[in-house]
C-alpha positions as CSV (number, residue, x, y, z in Angstrom):
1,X,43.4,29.6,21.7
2,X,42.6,31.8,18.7
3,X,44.0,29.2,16.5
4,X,42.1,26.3,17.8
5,X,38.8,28.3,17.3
6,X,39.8,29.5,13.8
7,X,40.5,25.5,13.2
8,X,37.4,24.3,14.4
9,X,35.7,26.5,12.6
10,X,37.9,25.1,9.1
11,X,36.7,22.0,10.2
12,X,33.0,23.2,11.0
13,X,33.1,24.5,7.0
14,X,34.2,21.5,5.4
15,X,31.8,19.4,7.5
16,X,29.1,21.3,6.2
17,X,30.5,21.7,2.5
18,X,30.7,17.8,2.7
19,X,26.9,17.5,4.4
20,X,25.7,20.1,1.3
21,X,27.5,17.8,-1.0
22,X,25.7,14.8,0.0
23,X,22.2,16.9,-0.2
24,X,23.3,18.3,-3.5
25,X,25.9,17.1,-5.2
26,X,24.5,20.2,-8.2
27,X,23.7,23.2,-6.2
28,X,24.5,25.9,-7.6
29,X,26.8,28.3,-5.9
30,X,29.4,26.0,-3.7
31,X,29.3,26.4,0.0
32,X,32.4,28.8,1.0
33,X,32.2,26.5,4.3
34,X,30.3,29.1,5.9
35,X,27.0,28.1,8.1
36,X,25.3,31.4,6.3
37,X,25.8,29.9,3.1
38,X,24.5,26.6,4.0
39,X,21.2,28.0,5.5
40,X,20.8,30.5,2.6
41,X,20.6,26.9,0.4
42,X,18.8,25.8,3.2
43,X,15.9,28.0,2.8
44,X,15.9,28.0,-1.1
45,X,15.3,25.0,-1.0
46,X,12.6,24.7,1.7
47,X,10.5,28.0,-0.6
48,X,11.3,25.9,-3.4
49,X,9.8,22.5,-1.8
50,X,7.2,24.7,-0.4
51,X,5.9,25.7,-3.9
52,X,5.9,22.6,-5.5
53,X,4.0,21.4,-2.4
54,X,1.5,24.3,-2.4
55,X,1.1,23.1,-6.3
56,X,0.5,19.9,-5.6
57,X,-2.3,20.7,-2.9
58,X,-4.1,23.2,-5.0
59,X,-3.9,20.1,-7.8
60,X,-5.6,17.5,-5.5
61,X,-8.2,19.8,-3.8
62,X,-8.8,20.1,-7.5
63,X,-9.3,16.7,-8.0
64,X,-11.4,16.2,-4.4
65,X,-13.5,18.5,-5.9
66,X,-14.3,17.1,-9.4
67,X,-14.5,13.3,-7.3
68,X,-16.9,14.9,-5.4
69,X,-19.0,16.5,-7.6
70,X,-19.1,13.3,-9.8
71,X,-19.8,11.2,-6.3
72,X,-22.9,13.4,-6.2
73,X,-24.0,13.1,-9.3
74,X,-23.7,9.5,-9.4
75,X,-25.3,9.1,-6.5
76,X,-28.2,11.2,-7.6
77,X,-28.3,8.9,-10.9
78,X,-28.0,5.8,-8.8
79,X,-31.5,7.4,-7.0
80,X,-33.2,8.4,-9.4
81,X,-32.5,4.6,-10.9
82,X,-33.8,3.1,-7.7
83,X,-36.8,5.0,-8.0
84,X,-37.3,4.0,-11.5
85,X,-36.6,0.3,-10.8
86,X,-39.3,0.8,-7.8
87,X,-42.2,2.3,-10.2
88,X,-40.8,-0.5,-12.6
89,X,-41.5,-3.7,-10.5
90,X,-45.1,-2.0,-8.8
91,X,-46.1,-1.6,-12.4
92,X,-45.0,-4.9,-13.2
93,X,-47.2,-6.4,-10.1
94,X,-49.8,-4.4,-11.1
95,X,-50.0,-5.5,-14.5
96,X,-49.7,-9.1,-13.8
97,X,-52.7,-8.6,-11.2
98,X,-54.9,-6.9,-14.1
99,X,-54.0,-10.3,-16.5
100,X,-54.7,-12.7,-14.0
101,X,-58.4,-11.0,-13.3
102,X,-58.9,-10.3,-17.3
103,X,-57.7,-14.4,-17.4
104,X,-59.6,-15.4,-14.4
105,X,-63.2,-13.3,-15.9
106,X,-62.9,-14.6,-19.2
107,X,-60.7,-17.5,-19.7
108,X,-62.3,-19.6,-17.4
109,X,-63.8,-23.1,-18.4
110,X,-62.6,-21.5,-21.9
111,X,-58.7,-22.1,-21.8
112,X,-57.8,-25.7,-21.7
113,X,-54.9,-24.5,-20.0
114,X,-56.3,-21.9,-17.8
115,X,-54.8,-23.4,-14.3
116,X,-51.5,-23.1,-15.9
117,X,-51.8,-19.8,-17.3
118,X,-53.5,-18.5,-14.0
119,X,-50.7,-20.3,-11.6
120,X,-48.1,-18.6,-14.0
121,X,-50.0,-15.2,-13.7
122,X,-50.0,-15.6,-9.8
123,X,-46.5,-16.6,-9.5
124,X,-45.1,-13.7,-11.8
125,X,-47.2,-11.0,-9.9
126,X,-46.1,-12.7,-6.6
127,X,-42.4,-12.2,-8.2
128,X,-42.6,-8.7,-8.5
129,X,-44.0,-8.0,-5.3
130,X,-41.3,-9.8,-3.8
131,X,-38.5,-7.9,-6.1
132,X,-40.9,-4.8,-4.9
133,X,-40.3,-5.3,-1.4
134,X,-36.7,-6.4,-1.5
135,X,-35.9,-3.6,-3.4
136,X,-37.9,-1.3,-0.1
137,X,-35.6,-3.2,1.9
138,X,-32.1,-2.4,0.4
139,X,-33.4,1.1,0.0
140,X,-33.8,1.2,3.5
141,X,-30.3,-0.3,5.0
């Protein structure tokens, strides 16, 4: 009975010298067919995965954080650009009121093409309260 235990145990080894062969054909020390041996490798190898892994974390939390930082900041840009473009288009309403009156108060009967000028006036103040209140509207969605 001994001898049927001590060769099942031969066989166990060079099971498991054949298994660590097919993980790693270049490990370093060879397996002496003993289950020790193969968990000693075993757990090498894991703290060794386990480091490059830990490495790799730290380098993309790294990289999360820089995304997100720039994520912020672009998003703050992108706001402060809507706000600009905002004050942009209520200027540009604005202004195109002021010409039509100006036009209206002293270019009439004056300007043989005052309807013209007045109608384009209208229409391009008209414009930029429309880009005006789009522009509220995207903001808002």
């Amino acid at each position: 009975m001994t001898k049927q235990r001590h060769c099942f145990f031969t066989d166990v080894g060079d099971a498991i010298e054949r298994l660590a062969d097919a993980l790693d054909p270049e490990r370093r020390p060879p397996f002496k067919g003993d289950i020790l041996d193969l968990l000693e490798w075993a757990e090498r190898d894991v703290l060794e995965l386990r480091q490059q892994l830990a490495a790799e974390i730290m380098r993309l939390e790294i990289a999360l954080r820089i995304k997100t930082e720039e994520h912020k900041c672009c998003s703050e840009d992108l706001m402060k650009l809507r706000e600009s473009e905002q004050s942009g288009w209520k200027e540009a309403a604005i202004a195109w009121e002021v010409c039509g009156s100006i036009h209206e108060a002293f270019a009439k009967k004056k300007d043989a093409l005052y309807s013209t000028r007045h109608s384009d006036f209208k229409r391009h103040a008209e414009d930029a309260r429309r880009m005006l209140s789009t522009e509220s509207k995207a903001k808002v969605e």
